[in-house]
KEDREN-339098 format. One line per field, with one value per residue (C-alpha): x negated, y negated, z; chain. Coordinates in pm, 1 decimal. Each point is the difference from the previous one (the first is absolute). Example, Ala and Ser with C-alpha at 12.3 -4.5 7.8 and 13.67 -1.06 7.14 Angstrom:
<recs>
east -1230.0,-137.0;
north 450.0,-344.0;
up 780.0,-66.0;
mol A,A;
</recs>
This chain:
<recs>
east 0.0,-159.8,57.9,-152.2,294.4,152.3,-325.2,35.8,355.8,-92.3,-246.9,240.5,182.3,-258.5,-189.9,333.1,166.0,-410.1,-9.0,360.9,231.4,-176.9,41.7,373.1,60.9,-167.4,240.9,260.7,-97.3,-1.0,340.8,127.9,189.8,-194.9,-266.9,100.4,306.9,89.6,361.7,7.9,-214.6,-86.0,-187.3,-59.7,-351.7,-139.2,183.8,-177.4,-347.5,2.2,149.3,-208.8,-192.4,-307.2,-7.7,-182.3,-250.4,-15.4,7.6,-287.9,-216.3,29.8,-80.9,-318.1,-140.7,55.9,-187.0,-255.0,-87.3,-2.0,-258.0,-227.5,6.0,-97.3,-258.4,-180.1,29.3,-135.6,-237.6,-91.6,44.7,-264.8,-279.2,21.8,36.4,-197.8,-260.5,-357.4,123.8,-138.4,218.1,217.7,125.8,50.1,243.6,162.5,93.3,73.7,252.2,227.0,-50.7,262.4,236.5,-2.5,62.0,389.8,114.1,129.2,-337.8,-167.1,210.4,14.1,-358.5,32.0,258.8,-227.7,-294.3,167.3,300.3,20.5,22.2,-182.6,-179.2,-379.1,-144.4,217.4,-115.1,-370.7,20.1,147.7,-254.7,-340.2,100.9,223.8,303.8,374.7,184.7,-49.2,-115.7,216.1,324.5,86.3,394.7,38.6,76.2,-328.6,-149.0,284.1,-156.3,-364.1,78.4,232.4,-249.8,-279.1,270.4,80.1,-375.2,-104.7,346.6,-70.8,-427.2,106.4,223.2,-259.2,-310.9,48.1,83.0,-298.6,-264.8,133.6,-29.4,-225.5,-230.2,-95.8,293.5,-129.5,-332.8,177.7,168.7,-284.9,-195.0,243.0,-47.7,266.2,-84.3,17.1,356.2,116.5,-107.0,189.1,328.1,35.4,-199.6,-11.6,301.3,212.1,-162.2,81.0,363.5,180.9,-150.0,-42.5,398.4,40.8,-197.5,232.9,351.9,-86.8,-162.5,359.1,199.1,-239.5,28.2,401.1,-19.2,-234.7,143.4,-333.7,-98.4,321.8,87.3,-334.4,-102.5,300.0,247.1,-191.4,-29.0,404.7,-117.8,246.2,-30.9,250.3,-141.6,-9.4,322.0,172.9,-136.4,90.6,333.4,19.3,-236.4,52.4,347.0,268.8,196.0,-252.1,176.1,-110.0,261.5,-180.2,-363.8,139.3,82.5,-287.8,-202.9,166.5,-118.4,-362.9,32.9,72.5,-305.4,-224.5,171.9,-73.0,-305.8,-91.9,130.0,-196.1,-297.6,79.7,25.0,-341.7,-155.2,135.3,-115.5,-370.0,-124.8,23.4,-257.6,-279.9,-365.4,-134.4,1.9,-276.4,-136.5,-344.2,109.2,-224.6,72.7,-242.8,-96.6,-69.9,-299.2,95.9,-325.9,-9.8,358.5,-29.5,-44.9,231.6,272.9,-68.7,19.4,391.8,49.3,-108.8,214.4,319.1,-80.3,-91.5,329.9,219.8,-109.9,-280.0,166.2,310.0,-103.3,-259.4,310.2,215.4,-223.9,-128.3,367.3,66.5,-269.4,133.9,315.0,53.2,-142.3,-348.4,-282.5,-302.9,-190.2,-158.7,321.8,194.1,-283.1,42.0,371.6,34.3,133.2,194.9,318.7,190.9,-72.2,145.6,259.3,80.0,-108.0,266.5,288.5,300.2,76.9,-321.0,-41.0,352.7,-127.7,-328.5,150.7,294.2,-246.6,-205.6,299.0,145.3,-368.5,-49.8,345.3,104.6,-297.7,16.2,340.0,-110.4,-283.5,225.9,300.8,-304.7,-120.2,346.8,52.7,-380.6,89.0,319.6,-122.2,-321.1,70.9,404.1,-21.0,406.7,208.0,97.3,-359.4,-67.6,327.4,-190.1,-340.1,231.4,131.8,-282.3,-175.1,291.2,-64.6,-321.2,180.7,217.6,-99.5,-6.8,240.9,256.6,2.0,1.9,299.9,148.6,-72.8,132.3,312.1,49.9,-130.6,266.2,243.5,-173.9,-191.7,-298.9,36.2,-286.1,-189.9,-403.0,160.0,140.5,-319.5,-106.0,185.1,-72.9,-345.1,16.1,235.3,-265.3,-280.4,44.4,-168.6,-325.1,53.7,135.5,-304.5,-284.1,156.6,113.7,-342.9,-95.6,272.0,-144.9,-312.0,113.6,82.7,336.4,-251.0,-111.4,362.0,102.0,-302.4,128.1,390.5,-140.9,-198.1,345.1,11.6,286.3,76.2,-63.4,-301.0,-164.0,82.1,-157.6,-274.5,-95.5,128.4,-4.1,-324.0,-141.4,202.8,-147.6,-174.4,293.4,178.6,-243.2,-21.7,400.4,54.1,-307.5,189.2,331.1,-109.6,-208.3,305.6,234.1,-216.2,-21.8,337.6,196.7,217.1,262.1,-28.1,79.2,343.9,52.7,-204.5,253.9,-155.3,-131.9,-107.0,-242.3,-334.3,-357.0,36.3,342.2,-114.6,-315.9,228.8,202.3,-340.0,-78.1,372.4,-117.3,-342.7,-161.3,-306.8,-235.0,267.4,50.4,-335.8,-59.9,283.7,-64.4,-379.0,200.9,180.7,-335.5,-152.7,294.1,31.9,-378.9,74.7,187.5,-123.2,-313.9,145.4,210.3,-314.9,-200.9,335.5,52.5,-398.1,51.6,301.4,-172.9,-346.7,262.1,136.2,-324.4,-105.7,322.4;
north 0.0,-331.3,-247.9,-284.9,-197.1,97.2,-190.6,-274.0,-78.1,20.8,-218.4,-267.2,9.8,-49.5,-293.9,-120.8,-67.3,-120.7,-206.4,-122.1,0.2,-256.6,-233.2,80.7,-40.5,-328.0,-97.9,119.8,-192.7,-324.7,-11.3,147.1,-229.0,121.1,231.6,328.2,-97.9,207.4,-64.5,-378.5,-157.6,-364.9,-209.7,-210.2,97.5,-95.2,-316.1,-42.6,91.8,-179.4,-309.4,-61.3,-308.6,160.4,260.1,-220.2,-70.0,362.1,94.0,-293.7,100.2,319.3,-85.4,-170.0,259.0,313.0,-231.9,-121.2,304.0,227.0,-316.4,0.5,359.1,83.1,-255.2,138.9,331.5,-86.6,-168.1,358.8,198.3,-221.4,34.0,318.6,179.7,-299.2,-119.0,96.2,-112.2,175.7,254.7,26.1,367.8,-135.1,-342.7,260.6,196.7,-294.8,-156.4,288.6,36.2,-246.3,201.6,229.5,-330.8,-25.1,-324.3,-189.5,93.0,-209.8,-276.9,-51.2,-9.3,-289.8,-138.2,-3.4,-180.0,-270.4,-80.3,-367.3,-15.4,245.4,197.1,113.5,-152.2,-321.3,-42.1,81.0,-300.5,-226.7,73.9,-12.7,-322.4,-173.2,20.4,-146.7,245.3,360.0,79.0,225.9,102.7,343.8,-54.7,-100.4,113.3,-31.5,209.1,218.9,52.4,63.6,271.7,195.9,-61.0,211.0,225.8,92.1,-28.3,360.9,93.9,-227.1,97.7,367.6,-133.4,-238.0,272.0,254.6,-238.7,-175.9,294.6,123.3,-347.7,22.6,-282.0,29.4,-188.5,-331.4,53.0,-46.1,-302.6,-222.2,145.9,-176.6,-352.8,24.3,-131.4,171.1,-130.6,62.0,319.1,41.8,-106.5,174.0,303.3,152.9,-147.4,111.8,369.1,23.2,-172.3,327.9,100.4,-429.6,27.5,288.4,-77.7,-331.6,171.4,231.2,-286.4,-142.0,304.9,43.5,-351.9,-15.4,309.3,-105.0,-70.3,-87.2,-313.4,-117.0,75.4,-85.1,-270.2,-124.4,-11.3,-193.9,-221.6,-10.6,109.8,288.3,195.0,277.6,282.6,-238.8,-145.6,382.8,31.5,-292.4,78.9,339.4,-45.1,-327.4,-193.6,151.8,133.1,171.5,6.9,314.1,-107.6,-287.3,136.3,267.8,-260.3,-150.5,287.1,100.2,-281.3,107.9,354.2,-135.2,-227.2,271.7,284.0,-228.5,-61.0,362.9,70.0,-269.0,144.0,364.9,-157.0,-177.4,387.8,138.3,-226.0,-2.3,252.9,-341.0,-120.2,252.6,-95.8,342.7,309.9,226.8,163.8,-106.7,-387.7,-161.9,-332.2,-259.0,-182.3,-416.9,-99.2,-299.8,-96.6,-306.1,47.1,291.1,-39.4,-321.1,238.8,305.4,-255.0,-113.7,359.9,137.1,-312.4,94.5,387.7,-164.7,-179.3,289.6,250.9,-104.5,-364.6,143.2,346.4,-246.5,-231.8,272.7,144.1,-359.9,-75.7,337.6,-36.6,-359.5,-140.7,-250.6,-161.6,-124.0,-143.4,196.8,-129.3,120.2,-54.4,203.2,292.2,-70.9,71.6,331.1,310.7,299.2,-202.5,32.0,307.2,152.1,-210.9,118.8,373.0,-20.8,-156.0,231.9,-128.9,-35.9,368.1,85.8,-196.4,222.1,344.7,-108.6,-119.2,333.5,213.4,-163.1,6.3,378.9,148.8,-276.8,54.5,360.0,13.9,-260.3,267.2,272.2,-182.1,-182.3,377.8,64.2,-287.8,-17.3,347.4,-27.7,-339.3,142.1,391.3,14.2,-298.6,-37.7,-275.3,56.3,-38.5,-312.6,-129.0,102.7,-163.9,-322.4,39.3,104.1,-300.4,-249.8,-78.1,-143.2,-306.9,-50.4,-264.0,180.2,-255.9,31.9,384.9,-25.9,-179.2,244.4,308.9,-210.3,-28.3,404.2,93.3,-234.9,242.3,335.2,143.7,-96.8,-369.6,-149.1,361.8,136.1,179.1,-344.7,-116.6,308.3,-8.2,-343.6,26.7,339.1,-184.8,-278.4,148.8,290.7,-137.5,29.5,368.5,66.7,-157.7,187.6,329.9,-92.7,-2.5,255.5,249.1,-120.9,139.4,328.8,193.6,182.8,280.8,105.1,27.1,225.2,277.0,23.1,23.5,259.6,185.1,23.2,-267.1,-184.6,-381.3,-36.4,215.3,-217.3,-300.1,93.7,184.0,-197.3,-363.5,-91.5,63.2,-205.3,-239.1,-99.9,-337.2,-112.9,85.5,-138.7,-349.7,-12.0,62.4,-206.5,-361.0,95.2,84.3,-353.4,-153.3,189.9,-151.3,-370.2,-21.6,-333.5,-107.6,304.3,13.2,-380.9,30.2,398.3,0.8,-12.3,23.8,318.0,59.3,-305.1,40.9,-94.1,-273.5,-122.8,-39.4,-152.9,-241.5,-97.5,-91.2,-183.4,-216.6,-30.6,-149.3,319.5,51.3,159.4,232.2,25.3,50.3,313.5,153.3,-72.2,141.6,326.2,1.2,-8.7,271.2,234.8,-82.3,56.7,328.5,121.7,-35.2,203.1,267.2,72.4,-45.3,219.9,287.4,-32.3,67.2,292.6,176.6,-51.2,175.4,281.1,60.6,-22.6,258.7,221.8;
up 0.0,-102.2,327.9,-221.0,-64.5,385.0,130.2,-207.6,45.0,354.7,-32.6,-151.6,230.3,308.2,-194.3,-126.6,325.1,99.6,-205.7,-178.7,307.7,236.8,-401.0,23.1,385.8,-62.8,-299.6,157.7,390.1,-223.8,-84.2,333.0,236.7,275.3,167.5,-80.3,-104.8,-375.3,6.4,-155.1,-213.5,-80.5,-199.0,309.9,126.6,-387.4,36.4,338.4,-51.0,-350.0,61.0,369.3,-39.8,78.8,-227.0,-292.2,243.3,42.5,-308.3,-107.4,270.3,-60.2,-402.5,78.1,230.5,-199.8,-298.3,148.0,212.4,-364.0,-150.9,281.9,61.8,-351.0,-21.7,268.4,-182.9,-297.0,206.7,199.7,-279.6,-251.0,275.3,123.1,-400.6,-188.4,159.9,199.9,363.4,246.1,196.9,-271.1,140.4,388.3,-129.8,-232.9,379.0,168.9,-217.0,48.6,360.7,128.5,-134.8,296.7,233.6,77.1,-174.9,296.9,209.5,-313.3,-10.7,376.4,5.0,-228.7,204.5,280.3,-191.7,-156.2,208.1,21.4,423.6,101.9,-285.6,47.3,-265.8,-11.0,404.9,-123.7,-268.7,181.8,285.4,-182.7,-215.9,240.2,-193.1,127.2,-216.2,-81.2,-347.6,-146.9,39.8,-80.8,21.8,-305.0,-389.3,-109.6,313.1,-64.4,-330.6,78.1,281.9,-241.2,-264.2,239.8,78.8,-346.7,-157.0,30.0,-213.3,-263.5,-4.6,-59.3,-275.9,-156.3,79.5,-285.4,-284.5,118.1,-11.6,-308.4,-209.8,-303.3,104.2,-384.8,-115.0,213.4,-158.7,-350.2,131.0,81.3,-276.9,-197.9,178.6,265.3,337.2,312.6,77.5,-328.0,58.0,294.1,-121.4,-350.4,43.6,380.0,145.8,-273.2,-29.2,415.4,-110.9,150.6,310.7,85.6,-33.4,159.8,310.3,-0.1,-66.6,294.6,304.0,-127.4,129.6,269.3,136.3,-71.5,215.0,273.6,346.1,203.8,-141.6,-3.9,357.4,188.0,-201.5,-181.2,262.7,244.4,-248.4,-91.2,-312.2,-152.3,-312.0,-98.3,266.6,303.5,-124.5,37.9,355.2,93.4,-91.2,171.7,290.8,114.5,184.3,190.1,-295.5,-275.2,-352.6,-188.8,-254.5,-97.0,12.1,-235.9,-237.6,-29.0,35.0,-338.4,-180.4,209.9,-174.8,-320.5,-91.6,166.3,-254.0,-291.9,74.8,37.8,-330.1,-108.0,153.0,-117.0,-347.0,-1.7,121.9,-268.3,-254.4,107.7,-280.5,-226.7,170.5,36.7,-121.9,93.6,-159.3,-4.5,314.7,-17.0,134.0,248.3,97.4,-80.3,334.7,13.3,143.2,205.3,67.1,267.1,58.3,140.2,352.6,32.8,-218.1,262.0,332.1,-196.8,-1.0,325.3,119.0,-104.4,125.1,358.1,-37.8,-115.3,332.4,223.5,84.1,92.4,161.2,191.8,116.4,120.7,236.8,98.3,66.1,155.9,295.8,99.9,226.6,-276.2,-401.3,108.1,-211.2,40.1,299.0,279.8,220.3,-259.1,65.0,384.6,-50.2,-200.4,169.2,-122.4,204.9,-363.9,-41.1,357.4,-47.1,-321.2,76.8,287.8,-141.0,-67.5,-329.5,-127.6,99.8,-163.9,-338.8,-10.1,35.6,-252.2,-252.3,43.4,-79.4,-275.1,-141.5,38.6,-52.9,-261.9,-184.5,28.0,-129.5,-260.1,-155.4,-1.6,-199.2,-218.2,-84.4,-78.7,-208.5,-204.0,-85.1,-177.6,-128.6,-188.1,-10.8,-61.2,-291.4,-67.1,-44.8,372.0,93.6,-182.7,202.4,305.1,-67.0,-70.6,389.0,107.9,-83.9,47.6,344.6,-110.6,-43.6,261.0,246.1,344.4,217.6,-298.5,19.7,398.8,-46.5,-207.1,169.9,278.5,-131.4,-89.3,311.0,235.6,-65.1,137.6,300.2,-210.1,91.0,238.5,45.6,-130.3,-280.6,-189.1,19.3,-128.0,-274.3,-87.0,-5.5,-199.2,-253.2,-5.9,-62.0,-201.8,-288.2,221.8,21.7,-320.7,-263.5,168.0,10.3,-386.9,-49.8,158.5,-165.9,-375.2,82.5,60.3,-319.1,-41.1,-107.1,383.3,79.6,-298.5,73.6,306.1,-57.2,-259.4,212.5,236.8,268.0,88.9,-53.1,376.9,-10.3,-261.4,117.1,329.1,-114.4,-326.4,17.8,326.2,53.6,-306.9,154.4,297.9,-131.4,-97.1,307.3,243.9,-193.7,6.3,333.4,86.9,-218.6,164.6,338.9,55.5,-196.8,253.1,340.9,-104.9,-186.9,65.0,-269.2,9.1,424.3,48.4,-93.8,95.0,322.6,290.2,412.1,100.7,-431.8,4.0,-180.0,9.6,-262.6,144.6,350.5,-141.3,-145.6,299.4,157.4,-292.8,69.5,334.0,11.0,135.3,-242.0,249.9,98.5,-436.5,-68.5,275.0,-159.6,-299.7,-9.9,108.3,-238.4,-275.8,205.5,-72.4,-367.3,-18.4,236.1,-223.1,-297.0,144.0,134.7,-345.0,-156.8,194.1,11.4,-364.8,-88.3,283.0,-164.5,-333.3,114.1,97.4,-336.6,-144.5,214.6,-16.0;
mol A,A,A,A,A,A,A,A,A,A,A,A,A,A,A,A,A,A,A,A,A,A,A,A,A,A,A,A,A,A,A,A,A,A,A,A,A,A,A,A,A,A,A,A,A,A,A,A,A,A,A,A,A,A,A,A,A,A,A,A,A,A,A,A,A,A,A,A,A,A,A,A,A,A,A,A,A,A,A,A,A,A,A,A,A,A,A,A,A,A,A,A,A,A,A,A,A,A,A,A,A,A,A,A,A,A,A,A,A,A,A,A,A,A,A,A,A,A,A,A,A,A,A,A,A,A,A,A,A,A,A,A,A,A,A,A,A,A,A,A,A,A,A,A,A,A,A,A,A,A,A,A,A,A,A,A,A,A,A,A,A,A,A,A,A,A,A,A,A,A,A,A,A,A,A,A,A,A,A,A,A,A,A,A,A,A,A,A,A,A,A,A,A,A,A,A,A,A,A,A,A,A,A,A,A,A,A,A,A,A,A,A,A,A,A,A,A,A,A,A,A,A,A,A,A,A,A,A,A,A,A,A,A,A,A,A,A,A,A,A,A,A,A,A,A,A,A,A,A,A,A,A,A,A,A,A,A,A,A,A,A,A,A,A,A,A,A,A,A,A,A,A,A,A,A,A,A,A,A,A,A,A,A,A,A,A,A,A,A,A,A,A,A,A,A,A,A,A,A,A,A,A,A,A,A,A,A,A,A,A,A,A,A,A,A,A,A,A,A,A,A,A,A,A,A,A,A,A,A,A,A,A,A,A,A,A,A,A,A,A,A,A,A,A,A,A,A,A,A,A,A,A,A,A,A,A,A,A,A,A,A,A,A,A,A,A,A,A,A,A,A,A,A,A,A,A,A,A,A,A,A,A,A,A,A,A,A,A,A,A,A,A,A,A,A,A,A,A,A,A,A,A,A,A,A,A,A,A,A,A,A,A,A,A,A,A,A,A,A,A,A,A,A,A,A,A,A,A,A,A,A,A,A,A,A,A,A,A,A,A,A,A,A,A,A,A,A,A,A,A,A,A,A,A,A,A,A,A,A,A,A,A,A,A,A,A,A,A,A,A,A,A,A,A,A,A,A,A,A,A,A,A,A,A,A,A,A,A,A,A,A,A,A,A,A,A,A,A,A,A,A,A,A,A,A,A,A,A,A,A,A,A,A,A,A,A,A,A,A,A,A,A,A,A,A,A,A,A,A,A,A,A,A,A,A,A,A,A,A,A,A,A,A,A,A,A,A,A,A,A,A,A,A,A,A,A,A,A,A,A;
</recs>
């Protein structure tokens, strides 16, 4: 009996309801007349949210800050990318590390860091300025659009670089050669041969800091709000979180408008992918990229490098655990040395809900990811080995989730779950997350499954094992790369996860990033930063240990 098309109806309809339902509970909680309400609709909460006087503000603010952040961001990438793949700087291989590093830092640990340097009153390095040249007035003031901008931008650089990176190394540096052979200037160069070539993945990288930034919650609440700045994700929570009365209603509504402009622009982004073959200079295996001598430049070009690496992890890892070891945001001095304990951390170490947070976040990272691999096995396998019209719909799903902005599909799944014993419990947040993130599951293990040949599976159906048998015995096993990096991106996703648990956490389900954010609301960085270095340690924990089982279990199957 072929259970092929059994799995993958299955499968539809676990990635369907994953990923579709919390889009229709969030149509359908816009027109409702009230919170869990589905017995009368209105066009009301659109008229609400739409006509509000602040929402052009919103909606403006929330324009320029999703631009700019995609401009600088990709500047900086191209930036990156040209020095570590073009030119002699040294330590090419180390800055190449680096700039991908911050990605394991939990966004709103990185932006409060920045909060705590540059806030106007009381910042670090605002105090330190004003104190070595006598200033009246602090510096810089991070509350604002444009220092909006340049945290996202950090936040979002190592995205864009691994974007930017492989169009970069693969560029025919011949065809610049040609250029100014024929007279054109350096600039000329620029602008009609090399930007044009890299004309897809410099899109790309800006199409998705767009959807990243429309999506992003932590600049927007720990810089942005302070500030009475709102874009569209701050907008939502402030909707939902904040006053006596929260009106999921009208958060749904404009989280539909939200989850429109981030689907378009995925499709935009998908479409600029899948149009890339126009634009390859590269075809025979033997390629090396030419390197540029830079000569005299290249110390001053490494120092602008190793600059931006020191400001991307070592500034703010250095902050937090400053922060962590005193009672309150001190310049460094010797009193601020005379004054560090490990107060914050007792404090922290002993408070109930701090406690609750940590073992919450450590279940939802190893059951939710868990779960995650086994439906992402599931799922890569009918996507590459099954290859129906059914599985094409599934890849589609699959993937959709991609671009949905995390406080919009909080407040969906919000509005299924009011209705069921699933409401304000582990396992909605479970779900959410799961329904989040598949995509991180689902593209490794894709992977993965194309590099194992249809052929291994056949010998040993032929030779009389089972489906099961083979799967177990064959697959699996190959596997295990794939596995360990999928569980590894969704179980770090799962620990400092904060869009989808703002608006589903409820008390006794609060998280590490949700409690980190309360402190955050509530002045308490040193008490932020203890908790928040705990939080790195167990992303970085785990990661190791799934490293070091995954190379275990391989050596086994070697063996066996």
């Amino acid at each position: 009996m072929n259970r092929k098309p059994l799995l993958t109806t299955s499968l539809l309809v676990i990635v369907g309801f994953l990923t579709v339902c919390p889009v229709v509970m969030l149509a359908i909680g816009s027109f409702s007349a009230g919170f869990g309400r589905f017995d009368r609709f209105t066009w009301m909460k659109y008229v609400e949210a739409y006509s509000d006087p602040e929402f052009l503000a919103v909606l403006w603010n929330t324009l320029v800050f999703t631009t700019g952040s995609a401009i600088v961001t990709t500047v900086l990438a191209l930036f990156l990318a040209y020095m570590n793949t073009r030119t002699n700087i040294p330590f090419k291989f180390i800055f190449g590390v680096v700039t991908v590093l911050p990605m394991m830092i939990p966004h709103i640990l990185f932006t409060a860091s920045w909060a705590m340097l540059l806030n106007p009153n009381n910042g670090m390095l605002n105090r330190l300025l004003m104190e070595i040249f006598g200033l009246k007035t602090s510096v810089f003031n991070i509350y604002t659009i444009p220092g909006m901008i340049f945290v996202e931008s950090l936040l979002d650089l190592p995205i864009a670089y691994l974007v930017i990176v492989p169009a970069m190394s693969a560029f025919d540096v011949s065809l610049e050669e040609s250029s100014r052979v024929c007279g054109a200037s350096t600039l000329g160069t620029l602008f009609r041969i090399t930007l044009p070539v890299l004309r897809p993945a410099i899109l790309s990288s800006v199409i998705l800091v767009l959807v990243r930034s429309l999506a992003s919650f932590a600049v927007p609440s720990v810089i942005g709000m302070p500030g009475r700045i709102y874009v569209y994700a701050s907008h939502i929570y402030r909707i939902v979180a904040t006053g006596f009365a929260p009106d999921y209603g009208k958060a749904a509504a404009v989280g539909m408008s939200a989850l429109a402009a981030s689907m378009v622009l995925i499709v935009v982004y998908r479409h600029l992918t899948g149009e890339s073959e126009r634009f390859v200079t590269i075809s025979s295996r033997g390629f090396k990229p030419t390197l540029i001598d830079l000569k005299g430049w290249r110390y001053p070009a490494f120092a602008a490098v190793g600059c931006l690496c020191f400001l991307l992890i070592v500034l703010p890892l250095l902050v937090l655990f400053y922060s962590s070891m005193l009672p309150y945001i001190m310049t460094p001095s010797a009193k601020a040395f005379s004054m560090m304990s490990w107060k914050n951390w007792m404090t922290v170490l002993n408070d109930p809900i701090s406690l609750l947070s940590l073992k919450n976040s450590l279940f939802l990272g190893f059951v939710g990811a868990s779960l995650g691999v086994v439906l992402s096995v599931l799922v890569a396998y009918v996507i590459v080995k099954v290859r129906t019209k059914a599985s094409g719909l599934l890849e589609s799903l699959s993937f959709l989730s991609f671009s949905f902005p995390g406080i919009v599909i909080g407040v969906g799944f919000m509005w299924f779950f009011v209705r069921t014993p699933l409401y304000a419990t582990l396992s909605a947040l479970l779900i959410g997350y799961i329904a989040t993130y598949l995509p991180y599951g689902v593209k490794p293990l894709s992977s993965a499954f194309v590099q194992i040949h249809s052929h291994l599976e056949e010998s040993s159906r032929v030779c009389g094992a089972s489906p099961l048998y083979t799967m177990r015995r064959i697959v699996l096993p190959l596997l295990i790369p794939g596995m360990v990096s999928g569980w590894i991106l969704m179980a770090t996703m799962f620990v400092r996860e904060l869009t989808v648990s703002v608006v589903l956490s409820r008390p006794g389900t609060e998280v590490l990033a949700v409690q980190i954010l309360r402190f955050a609301e509530d002045g308490l960085w040193g008490r932020l930063s203890a908790l928040g270095i705990i939080m790195i340690f167990i992303s970085s924990s785990l990661v190791v240990i799934a490293s070091l089982v995954g190379r275990k279990l391989n050596q086994m199957n070697l063996i066996g």
